[in-house]
C-alpha positions in Angstrom: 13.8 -17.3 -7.6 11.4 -14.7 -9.1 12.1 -13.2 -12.3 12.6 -9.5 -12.5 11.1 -7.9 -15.6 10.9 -4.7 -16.7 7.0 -3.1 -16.7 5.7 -4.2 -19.9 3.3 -1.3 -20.5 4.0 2.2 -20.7 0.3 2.6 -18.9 -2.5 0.9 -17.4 -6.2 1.8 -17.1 -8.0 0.2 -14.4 -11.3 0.1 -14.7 -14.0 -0.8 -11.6 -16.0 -3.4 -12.4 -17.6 -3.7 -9.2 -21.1 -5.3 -8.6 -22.9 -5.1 -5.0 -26.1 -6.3 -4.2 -29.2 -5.0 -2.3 -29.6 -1.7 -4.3 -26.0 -0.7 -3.3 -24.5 1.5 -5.7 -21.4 0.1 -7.8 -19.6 1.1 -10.9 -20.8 -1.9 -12.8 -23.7 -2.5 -11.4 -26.7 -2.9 -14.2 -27.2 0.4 -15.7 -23.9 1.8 -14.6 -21.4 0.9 -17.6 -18.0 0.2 -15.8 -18.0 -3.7 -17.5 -18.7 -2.2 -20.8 -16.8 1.0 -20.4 -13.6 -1.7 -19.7 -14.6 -3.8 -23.0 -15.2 -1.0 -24.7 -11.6 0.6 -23.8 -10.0 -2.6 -24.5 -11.5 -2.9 -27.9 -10.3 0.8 -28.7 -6.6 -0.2 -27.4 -6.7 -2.9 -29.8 -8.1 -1.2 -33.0 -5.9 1.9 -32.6 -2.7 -0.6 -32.5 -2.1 0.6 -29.2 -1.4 -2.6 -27.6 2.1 -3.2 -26.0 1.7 0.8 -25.1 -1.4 0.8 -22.4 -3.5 -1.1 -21.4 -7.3 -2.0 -20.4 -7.8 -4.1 -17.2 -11.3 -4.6 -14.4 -10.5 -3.7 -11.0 -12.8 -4.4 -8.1 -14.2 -1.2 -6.2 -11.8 2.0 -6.2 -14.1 2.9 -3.3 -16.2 6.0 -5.4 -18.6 4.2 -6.1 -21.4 7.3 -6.0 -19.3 9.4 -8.1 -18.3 6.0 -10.8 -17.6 4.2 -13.3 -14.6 5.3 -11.9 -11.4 5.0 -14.4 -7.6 5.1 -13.1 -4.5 5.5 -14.7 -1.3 4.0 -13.0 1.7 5.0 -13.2 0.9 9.1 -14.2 -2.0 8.8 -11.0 -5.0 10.4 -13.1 -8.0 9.8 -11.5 -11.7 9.9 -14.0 -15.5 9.5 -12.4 -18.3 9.2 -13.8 -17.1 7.7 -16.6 -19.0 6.9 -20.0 -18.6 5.2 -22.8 -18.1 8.2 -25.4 -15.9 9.5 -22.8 -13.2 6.8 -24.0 -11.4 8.8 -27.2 -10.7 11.8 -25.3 -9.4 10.0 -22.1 -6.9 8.0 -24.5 -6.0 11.2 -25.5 -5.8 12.7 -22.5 -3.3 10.4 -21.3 -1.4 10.9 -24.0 -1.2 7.6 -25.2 -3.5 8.1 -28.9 -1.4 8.0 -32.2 -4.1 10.3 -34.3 
């Protein structure tokens, strides 16, 4: 039988990490940022203490690729493009999930 549990995170940030070939444009293709933009997201969870409260994980494409890195926030449905690195603070804080 499966187990039911309870969601263990208040929320969760996916993040596309994406790659296509033959000059197609993806979120993490090289020079886009959407695998660092994830690391760099998961690092900031974990040296605000925030783990156990959100959380940072790659998705595969989110299908905006033109308009990416594109950044979504389940459960509360906020949707963020164009995504970038120093973009990371304020979108924590946005989502109402930084303790500062």
């Amino acid at each position: 039988m499966v187990e039911k549990r309870s969601i263990p995170y208040i929320k969760t940030i996916f993040v596309c990490t994406n790659v296509r070939e033959g000059g197609k444009v993806a979120c993490a293709n090289p020079g886009r940022g959407g695998d660092e933009i994830c690391e760099k997201l998961k690092a900031y969870i974990k040296e605000r203490g925030l783990k156990g409260k959100i959380r940072a994980v790659s998705s595969g494409c989110l299908d905006l690729c033109a308009q990416g890195p594109n950044v979504f926030v389940y459960p509360v449905g906020r949707w963020y493009s164009g995504v970038r690195q120093e973009d990371i603070a304020q979108l924590i804080k946005e989502i109402g999930c930084d303790r500062t």
